[in-house]
Jmol script that loads the backbone (N, CA, C; Angstrom):
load data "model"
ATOM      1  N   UNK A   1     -64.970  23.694 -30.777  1.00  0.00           N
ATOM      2  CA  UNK A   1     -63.868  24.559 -31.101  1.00  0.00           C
ATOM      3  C   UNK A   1     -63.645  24.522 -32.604  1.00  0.00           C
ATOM      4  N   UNK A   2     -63.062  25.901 -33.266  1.00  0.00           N
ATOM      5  CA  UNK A   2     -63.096  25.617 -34.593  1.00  0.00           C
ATOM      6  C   UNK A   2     -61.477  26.227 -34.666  1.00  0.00           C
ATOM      7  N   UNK A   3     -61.055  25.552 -35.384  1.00  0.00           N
ATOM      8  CA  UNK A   3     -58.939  25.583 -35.730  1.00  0.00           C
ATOM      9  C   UNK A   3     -58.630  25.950 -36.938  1.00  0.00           C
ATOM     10  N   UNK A   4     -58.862  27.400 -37.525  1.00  0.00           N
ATOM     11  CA  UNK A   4     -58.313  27.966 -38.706  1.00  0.00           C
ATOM     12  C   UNK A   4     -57.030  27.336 -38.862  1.00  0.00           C
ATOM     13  N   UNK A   5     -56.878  26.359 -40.122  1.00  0.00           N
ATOM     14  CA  UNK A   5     -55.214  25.850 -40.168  1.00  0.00           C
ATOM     15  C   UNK A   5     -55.342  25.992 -41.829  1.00  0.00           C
ATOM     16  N   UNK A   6     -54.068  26.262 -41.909  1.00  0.00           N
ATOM     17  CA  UNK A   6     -53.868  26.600 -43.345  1.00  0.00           C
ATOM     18  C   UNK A   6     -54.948  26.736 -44.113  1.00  0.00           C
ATOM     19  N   UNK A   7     -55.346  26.227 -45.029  1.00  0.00           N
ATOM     20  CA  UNK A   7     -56.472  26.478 -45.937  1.00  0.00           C
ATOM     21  C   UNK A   7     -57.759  25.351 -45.900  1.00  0.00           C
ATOM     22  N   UNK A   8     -57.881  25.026 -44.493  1.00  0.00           N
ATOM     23  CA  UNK A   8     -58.871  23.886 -44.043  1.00  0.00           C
ATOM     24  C   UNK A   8     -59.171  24.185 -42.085  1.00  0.00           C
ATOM     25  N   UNK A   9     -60.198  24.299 -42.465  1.00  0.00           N
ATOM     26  CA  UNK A   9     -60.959  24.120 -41.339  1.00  0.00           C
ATOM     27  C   UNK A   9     -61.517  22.782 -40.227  1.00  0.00           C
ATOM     28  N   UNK A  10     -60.688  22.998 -39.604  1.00  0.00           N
ATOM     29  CA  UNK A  10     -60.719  21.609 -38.372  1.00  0.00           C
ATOM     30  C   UNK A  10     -62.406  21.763 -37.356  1.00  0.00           C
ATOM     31  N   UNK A  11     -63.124  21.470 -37.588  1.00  0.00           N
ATOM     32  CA  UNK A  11     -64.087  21.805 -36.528  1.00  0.00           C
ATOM     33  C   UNK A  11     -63.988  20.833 -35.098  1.00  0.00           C
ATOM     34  N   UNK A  12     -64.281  20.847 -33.987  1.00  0.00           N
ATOM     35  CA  UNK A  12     -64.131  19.898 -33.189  1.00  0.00           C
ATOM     36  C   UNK A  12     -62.600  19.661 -32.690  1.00  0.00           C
ATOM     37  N   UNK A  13     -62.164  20.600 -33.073  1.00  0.00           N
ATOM     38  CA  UNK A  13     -60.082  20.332 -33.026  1.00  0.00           C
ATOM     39  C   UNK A  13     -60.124  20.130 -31.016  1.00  0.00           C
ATOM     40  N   UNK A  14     -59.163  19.763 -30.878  1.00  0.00           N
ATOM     41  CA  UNK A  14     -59.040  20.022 -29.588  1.00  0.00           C
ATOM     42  C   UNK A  14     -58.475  20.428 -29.012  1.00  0.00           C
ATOM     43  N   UNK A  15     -58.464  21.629 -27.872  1.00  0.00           N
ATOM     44  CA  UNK A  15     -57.544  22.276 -27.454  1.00  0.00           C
ATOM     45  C   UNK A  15     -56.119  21.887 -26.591  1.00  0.00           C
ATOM     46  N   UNK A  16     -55.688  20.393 -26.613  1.00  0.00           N
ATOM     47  CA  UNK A  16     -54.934  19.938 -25.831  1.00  0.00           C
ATOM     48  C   UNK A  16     -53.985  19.909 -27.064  1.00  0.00           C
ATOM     49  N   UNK A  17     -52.931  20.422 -27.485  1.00  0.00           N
ATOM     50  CA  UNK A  17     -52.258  20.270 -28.763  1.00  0.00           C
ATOM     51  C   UNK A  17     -51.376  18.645 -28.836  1.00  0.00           C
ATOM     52  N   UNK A  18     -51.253  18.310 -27.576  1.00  0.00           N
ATOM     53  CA  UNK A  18     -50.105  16.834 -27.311  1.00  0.00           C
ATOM     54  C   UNK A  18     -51.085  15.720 -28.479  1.00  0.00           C
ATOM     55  N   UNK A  19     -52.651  16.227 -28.454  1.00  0.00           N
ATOM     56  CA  UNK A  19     -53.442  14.987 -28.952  1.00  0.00           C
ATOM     57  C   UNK A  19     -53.615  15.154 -30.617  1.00  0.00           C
ATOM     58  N   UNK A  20     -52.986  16.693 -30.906  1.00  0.00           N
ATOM     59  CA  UNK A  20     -53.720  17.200 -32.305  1.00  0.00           C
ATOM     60  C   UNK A  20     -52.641  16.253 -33.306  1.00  0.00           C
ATOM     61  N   UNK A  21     -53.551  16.576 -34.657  1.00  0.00           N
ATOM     62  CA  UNK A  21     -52.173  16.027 -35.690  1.00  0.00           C
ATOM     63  C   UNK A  21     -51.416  17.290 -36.310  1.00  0.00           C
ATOM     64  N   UNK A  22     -51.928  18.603 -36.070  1.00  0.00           N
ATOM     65  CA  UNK A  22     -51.337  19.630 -36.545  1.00  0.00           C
ATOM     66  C   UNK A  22     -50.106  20.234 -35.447  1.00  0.00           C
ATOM     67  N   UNK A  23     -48.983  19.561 -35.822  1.00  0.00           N
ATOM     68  CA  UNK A  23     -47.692  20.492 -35.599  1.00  0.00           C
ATOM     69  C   UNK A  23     -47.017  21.123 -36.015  1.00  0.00           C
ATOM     70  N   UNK A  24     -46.034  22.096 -35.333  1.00  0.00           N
ATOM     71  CA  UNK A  24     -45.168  23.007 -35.962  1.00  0.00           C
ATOM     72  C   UNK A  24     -44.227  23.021 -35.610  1.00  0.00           C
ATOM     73  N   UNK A  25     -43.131  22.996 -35.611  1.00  0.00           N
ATOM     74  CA  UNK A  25     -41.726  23.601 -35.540  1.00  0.00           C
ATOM     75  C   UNK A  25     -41.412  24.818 -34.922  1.00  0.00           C
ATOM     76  N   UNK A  26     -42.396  25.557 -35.446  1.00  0.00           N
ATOM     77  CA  UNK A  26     -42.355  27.345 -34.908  1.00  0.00           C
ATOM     78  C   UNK A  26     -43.462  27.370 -33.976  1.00  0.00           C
ATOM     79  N   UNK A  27     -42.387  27.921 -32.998  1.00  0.00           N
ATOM     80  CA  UNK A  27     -42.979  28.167 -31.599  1.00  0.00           C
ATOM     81  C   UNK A  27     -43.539  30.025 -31.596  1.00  0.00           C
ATOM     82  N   UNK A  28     -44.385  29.949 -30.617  1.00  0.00           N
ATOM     83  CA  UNK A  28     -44.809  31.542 -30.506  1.00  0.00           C
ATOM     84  C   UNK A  28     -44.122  31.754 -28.963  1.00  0.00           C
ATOM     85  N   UNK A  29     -43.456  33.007 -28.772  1.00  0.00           N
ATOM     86  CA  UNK A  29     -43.512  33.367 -27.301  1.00  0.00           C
ATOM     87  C   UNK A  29     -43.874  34.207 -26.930  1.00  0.00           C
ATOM     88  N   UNK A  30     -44.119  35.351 -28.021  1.00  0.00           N
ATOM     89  CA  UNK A  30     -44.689  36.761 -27.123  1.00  0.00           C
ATOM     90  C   UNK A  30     -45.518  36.778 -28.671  1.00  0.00           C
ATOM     91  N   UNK A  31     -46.819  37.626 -28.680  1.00  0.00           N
ATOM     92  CA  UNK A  31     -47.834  38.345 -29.064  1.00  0.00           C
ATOM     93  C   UNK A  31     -48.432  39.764 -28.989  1.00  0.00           C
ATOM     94  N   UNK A  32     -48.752  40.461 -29.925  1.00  0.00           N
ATOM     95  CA  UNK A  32     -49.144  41.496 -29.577  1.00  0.00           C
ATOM     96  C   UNK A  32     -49.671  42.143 -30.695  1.00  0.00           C
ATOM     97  N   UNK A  33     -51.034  42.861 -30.487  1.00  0.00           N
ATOM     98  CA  UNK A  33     -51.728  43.352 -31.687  1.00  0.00           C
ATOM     99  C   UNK A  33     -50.819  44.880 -32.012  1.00  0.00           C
ATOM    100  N   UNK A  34     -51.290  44.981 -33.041  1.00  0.00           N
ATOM    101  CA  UNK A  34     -50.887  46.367 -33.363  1.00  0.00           C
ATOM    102  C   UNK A  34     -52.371  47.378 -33.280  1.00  0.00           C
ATOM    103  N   UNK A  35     -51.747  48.100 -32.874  1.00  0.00           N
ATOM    104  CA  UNK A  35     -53.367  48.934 -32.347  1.00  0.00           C
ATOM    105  C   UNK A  35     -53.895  49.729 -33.748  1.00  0.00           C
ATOM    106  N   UNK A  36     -55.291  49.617 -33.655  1.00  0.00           N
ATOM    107  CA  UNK A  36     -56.228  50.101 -34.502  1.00  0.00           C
ATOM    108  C   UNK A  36     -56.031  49.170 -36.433  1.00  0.00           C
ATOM    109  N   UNK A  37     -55.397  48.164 -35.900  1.00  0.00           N
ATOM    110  CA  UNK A  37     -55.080  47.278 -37.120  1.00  0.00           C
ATOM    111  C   UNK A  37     -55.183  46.026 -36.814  1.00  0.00           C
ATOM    112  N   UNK A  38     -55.641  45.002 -37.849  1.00  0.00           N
ATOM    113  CA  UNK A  38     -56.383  43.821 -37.974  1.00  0.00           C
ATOM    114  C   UNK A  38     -54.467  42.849 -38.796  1.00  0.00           C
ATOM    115  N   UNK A  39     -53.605  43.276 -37.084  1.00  0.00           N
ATOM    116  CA  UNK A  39     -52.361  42.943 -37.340  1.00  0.00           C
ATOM    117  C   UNK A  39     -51.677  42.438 -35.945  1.00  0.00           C
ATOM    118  N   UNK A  40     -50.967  41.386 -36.030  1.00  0.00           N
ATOM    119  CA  UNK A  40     -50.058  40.696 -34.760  1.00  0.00           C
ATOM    120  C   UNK A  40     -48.566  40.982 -34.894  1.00  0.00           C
ATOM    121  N   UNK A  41     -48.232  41.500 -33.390  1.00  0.00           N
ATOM    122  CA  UNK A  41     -46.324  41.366 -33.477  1.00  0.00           C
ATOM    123  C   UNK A  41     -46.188  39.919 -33.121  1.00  0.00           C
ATOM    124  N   UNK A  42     -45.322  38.970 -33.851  1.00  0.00           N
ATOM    125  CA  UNK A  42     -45.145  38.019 -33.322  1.00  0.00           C
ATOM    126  C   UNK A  42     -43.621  38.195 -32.693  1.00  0.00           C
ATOM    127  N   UNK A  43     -43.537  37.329 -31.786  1.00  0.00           N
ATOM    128  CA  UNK A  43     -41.590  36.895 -31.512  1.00  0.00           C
ATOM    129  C   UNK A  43     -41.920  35.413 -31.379  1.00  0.00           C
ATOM    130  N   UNK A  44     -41.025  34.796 -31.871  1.00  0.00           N
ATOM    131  CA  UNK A  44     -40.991  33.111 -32.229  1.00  0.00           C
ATOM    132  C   UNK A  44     -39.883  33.098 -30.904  1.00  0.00           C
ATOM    133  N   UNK A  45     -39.704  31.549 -31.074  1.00  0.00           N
ATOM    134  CA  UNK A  45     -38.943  30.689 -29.877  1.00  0.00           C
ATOM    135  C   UNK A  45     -38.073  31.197 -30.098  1.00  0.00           C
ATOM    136  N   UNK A  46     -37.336  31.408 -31.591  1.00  0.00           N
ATOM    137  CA  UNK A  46     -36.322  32.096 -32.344  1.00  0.00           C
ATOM    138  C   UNK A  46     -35.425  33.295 -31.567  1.00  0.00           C
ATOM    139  N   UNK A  47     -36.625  34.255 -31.297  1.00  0.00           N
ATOM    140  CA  UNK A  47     -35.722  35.456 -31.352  1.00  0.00           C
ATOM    141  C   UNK A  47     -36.470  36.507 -32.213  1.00  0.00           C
ATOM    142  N   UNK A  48     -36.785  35.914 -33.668  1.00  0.00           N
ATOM    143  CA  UNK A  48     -37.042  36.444 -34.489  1.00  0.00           C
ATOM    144  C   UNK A  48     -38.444  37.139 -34.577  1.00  0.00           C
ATOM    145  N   UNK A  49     -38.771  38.236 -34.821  1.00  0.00           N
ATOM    146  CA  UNK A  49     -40.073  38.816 -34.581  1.00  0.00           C
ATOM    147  C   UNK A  49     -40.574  39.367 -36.394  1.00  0.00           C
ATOM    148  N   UNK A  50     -41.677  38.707 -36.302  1.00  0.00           N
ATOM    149  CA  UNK A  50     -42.596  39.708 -37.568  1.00  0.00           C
ATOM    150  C   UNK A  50     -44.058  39.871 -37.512  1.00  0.00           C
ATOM    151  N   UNK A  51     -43.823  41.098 -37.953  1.00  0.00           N
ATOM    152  CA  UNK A  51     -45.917  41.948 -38.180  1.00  0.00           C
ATOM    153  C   UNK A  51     -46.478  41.390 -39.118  1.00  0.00           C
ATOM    154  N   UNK A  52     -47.693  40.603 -39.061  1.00  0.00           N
ATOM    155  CA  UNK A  52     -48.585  39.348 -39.322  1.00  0.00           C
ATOM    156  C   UNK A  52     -49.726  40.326 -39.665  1.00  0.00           C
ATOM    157  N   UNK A  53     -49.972  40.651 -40.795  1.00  0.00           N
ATOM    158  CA  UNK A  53     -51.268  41.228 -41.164  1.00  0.00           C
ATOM    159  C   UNK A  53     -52.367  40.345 -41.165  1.00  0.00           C
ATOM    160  N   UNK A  54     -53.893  39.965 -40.678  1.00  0.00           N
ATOM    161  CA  UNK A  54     -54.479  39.559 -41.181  1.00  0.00           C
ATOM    162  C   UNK A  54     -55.703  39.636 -41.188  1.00  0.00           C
ATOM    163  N   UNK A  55     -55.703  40.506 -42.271  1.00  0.00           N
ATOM    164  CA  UNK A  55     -57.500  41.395 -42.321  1.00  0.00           C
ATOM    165  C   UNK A  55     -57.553  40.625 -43.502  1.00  0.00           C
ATOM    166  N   UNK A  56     -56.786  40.184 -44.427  1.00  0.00           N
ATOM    167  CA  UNK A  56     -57.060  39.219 -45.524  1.00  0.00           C
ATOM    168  C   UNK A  56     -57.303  38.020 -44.993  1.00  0.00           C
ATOM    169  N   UNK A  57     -56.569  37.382 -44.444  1.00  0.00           N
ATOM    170  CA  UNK A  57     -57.655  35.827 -43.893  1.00  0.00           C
ATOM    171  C   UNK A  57     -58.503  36.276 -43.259  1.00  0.00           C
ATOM    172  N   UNK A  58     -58.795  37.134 -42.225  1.00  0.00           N
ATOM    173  CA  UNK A  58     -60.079  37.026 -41.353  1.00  0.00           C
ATOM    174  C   UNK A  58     -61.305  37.460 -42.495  1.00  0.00           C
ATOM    175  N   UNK A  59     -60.930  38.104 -43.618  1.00  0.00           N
ATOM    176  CA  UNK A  59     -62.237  38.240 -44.752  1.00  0.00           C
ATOM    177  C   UNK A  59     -62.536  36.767 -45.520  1.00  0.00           C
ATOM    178  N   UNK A  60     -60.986  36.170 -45.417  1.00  0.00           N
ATOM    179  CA  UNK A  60     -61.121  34.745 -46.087  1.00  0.00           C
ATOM    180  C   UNK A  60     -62.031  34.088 -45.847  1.00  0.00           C
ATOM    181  N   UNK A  61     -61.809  33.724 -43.764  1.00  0.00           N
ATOM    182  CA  UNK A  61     -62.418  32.442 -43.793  1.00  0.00           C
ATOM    183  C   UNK A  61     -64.067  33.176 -42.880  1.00  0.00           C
ATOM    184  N   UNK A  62     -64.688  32.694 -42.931  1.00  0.00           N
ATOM    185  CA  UNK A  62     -65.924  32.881 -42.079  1.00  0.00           C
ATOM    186  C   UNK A  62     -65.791  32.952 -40.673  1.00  0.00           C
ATOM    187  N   UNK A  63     -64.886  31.206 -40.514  1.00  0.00           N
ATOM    188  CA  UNK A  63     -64.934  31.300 -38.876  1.00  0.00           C
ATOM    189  C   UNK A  63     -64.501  32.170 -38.215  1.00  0.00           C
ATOM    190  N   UNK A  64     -63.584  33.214 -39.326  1.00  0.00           N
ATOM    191  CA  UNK A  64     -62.673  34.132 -38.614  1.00  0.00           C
ATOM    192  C   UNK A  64     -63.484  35.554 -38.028  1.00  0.00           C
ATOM    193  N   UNK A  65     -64.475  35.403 -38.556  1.00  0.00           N
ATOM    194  CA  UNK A  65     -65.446  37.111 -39.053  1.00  0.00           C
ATOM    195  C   UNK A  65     -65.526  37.659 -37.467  1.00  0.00           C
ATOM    196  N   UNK A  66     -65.588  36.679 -36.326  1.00  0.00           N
ATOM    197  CA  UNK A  66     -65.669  37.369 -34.960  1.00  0.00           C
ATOM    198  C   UNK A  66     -64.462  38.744 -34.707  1.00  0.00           C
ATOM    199  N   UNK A  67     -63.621  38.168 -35.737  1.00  0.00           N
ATOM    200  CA  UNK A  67     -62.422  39.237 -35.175  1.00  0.00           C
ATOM    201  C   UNK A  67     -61.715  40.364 -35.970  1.00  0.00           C
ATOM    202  N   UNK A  68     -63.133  40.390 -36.784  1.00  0.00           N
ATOM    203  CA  UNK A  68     -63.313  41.955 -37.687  1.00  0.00           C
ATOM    204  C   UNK A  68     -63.301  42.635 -36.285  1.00  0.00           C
ATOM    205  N   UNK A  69     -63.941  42.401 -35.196  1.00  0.00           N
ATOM    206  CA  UNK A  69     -63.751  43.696 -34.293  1.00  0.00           C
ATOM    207  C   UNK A  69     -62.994  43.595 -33.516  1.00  0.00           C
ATOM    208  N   UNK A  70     -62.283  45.211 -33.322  1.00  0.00           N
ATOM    209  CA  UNK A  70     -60.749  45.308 -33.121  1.00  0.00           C
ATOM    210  C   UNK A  70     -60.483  45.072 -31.265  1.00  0.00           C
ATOM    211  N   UNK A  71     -61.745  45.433 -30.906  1.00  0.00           N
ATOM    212  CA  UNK A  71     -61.671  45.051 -29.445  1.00  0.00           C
ATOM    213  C   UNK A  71     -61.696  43.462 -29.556  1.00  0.00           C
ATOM    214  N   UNK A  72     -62.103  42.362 -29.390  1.00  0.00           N
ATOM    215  CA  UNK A  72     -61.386  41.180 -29.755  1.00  0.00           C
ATOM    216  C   UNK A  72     -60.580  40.597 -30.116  1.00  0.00           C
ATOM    217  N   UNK A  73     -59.903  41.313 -31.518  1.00  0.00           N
ATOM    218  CA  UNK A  73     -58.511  41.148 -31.591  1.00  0.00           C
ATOM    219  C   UNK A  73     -57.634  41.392 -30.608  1.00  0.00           C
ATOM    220  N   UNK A  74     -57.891  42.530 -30.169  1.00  0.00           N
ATOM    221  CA  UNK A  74     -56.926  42.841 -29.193  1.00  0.00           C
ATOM    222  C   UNK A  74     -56.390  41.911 -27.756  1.00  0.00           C
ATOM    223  N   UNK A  75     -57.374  41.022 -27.950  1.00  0.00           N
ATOM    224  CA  UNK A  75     -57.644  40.395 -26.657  1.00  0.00           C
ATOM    225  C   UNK A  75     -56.556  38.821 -26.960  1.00  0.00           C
ATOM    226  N   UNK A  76     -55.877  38.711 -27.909  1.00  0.00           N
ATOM    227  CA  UNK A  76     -54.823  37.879 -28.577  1.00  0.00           C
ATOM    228  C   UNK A  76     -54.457  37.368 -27.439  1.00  0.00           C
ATOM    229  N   UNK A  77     -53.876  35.758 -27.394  1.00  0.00           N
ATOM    230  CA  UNK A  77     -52.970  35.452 -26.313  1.00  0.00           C
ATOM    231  C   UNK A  77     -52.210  34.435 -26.975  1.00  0.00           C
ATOM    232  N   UNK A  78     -50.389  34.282 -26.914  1.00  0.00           N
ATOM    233  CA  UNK A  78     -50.320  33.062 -26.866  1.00  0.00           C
ATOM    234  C   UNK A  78     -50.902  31.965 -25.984  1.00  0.00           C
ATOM    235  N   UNK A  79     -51.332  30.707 -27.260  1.00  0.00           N
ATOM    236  CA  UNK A  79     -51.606  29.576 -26.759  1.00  0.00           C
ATOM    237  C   UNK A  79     -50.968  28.408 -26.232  1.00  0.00           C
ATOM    238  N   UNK A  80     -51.343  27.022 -25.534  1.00  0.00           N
ATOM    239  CA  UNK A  80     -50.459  26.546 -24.613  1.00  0.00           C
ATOM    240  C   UNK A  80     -48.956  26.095 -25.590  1.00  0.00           C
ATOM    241  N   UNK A  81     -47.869  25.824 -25.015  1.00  0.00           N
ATOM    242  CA  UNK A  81     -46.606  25.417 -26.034  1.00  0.00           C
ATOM    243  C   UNK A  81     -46.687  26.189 -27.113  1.00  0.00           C
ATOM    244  N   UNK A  82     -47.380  27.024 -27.323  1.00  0.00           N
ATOM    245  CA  UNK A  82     -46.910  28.652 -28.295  1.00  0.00           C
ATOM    246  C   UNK A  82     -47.156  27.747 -30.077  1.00  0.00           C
ATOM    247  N   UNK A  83     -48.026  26.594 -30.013  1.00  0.00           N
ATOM    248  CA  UNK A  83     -47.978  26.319 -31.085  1.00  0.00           C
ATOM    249  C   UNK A  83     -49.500  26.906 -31.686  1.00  0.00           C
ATOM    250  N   UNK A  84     -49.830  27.791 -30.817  1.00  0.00           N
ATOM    251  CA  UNK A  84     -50.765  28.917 -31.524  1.00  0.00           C
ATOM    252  C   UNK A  84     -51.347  29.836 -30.968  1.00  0.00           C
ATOM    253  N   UNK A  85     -51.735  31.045 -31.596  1.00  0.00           N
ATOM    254  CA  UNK A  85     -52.567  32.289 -30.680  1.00  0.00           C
ATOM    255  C   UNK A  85     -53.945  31.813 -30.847  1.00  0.00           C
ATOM    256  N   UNK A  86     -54.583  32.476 -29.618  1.00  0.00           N
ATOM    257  CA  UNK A  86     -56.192  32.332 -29.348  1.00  0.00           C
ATOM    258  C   UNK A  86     -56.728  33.700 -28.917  1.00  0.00           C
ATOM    259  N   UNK A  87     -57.876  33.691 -28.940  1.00  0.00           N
ATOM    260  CA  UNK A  87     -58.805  34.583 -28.753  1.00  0.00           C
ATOM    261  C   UNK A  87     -60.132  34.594 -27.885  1.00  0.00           C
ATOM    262  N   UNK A  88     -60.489  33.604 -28.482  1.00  0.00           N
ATOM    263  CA  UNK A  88     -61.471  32.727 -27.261  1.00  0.00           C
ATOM    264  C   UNK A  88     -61.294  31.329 -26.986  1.00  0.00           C
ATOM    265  N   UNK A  89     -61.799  30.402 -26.936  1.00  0.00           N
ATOM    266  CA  UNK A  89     -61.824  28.880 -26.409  1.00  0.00           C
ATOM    267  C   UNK A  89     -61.952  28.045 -27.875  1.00  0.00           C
ATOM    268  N   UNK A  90     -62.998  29.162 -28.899  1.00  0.00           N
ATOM    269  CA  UNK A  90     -63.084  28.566 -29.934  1.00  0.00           C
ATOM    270  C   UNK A  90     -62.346  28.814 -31.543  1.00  0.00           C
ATOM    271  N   UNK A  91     -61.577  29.815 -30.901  1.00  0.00           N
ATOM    272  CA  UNK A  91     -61.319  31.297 -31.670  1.00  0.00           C
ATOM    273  C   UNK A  91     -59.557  30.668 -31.937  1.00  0.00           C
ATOM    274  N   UNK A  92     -59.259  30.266 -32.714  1.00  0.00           N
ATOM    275  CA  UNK A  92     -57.328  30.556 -32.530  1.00  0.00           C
ATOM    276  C   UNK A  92     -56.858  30.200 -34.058  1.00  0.00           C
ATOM    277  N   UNK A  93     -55.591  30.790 -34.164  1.00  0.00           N
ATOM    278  CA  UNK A  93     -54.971  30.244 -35.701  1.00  0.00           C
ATOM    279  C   UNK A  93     -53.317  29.882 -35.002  1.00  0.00           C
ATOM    280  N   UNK A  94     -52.793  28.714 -35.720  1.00  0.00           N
ATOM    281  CA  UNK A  94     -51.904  27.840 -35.595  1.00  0.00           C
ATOM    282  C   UNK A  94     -50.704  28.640 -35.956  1.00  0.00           C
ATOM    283  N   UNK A  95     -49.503  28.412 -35.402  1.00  0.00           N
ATOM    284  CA  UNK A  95     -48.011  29.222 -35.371  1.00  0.00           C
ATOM    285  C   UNK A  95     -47.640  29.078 -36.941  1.00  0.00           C
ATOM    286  N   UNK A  96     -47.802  27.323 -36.982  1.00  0.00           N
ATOM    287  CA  UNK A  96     -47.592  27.259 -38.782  1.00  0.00           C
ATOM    288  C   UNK A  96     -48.071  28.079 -39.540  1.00  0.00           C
ATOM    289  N   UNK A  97     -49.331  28.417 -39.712  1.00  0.00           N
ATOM    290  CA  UNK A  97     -50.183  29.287 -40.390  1.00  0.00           C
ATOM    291  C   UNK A  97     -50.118  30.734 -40.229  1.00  0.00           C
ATOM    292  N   UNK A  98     -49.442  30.707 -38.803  1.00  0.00           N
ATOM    293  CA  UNK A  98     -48.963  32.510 -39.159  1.00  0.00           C
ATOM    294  C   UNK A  98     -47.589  32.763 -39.548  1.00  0.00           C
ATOM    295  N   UNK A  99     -46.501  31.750 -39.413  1.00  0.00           N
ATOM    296  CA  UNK A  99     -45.028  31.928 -39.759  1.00  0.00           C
ATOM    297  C   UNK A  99     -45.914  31.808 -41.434  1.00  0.00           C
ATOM    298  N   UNK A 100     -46.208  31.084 -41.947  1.00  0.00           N
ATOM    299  CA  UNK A 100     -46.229  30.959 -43.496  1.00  0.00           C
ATOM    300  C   UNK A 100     -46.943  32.555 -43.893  1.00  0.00           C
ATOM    301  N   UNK A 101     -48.089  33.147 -43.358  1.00  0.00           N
ATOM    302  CA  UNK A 101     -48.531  34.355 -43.627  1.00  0.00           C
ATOM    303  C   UNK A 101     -47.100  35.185 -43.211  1.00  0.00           C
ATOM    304  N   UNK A 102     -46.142  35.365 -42.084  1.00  0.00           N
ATOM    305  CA  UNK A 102     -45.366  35.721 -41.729  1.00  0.00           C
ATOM    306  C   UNK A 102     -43.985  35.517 -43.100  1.00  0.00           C
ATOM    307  N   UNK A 103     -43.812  34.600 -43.393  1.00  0.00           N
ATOM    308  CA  UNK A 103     -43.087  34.974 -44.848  1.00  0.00           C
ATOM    309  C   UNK A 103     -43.187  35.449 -45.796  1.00  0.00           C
ATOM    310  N   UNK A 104     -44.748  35.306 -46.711  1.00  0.00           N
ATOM    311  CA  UNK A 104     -45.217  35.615 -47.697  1.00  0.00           C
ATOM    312  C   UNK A 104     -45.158  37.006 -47.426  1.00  0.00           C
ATOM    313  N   UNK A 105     -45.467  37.460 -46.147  1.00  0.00           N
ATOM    314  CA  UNK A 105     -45.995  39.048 -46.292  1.00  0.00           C
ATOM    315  C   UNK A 105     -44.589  40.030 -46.211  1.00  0.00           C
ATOM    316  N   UNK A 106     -43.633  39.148 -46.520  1.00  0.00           N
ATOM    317  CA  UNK A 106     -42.036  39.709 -45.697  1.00  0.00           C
ATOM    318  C   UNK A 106     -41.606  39.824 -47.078  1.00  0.00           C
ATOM    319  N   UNK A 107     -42.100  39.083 -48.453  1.00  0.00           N
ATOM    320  CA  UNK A 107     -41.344  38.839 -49.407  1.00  0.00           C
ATOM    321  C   UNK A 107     -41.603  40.558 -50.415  1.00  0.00           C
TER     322      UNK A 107
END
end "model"
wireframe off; spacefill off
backbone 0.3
color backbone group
């Protein structure tokens, strides 16, 4: 499994989050792509909902390049305890890492 987290790449991460060292605070509860865009609706534990662009990290990082295509993206799910979305088994980016893209892109 590979764990896009902030600006470092976890290879081998594991999908049981109780065992990881990467936590968050910000919970995910609902997900949803925006159609024909390389973009997520988030809603947090919060309440609070924001549109998560990220065609700039997925050019960033490599591991991300599977989800230049938009049929894959689309296929988004929150992950277990919402402390991240996935895509495939190997495929996911962390709640931290999208609330922080989720501010910057708000400012």
């Amino acid at each position: 499994m590979i764990l896009v987290a902030e600006n470092a790449i976890v290879a081998g991460a594991s999908s049981d989050k109780r065992c990881c060292s990467i936590t968050s605070k910000h919970r995910i509860s609902k997900v949803k792509p925006i159609p024909g865009k390389h973009a997520l609706e988030i809603e947090w534990d919060d309440g609070k909902r924001f549109t998560v662009d990220l065609i700039d990290h997925i050019n960033t990082f490599l591991a991300l390049e599977p989800l230049r295509d938009l049929v894959l993206f689309g296929r988004v799910k929150v992950g277990k305890w919402g402390v991240d979305v996935n895509w495939t088994r190997e495929l996911e980016l962390p709640a931290a890492t999208l609330h922080r893209l989720a501010m910057k892109q708000a400012d």
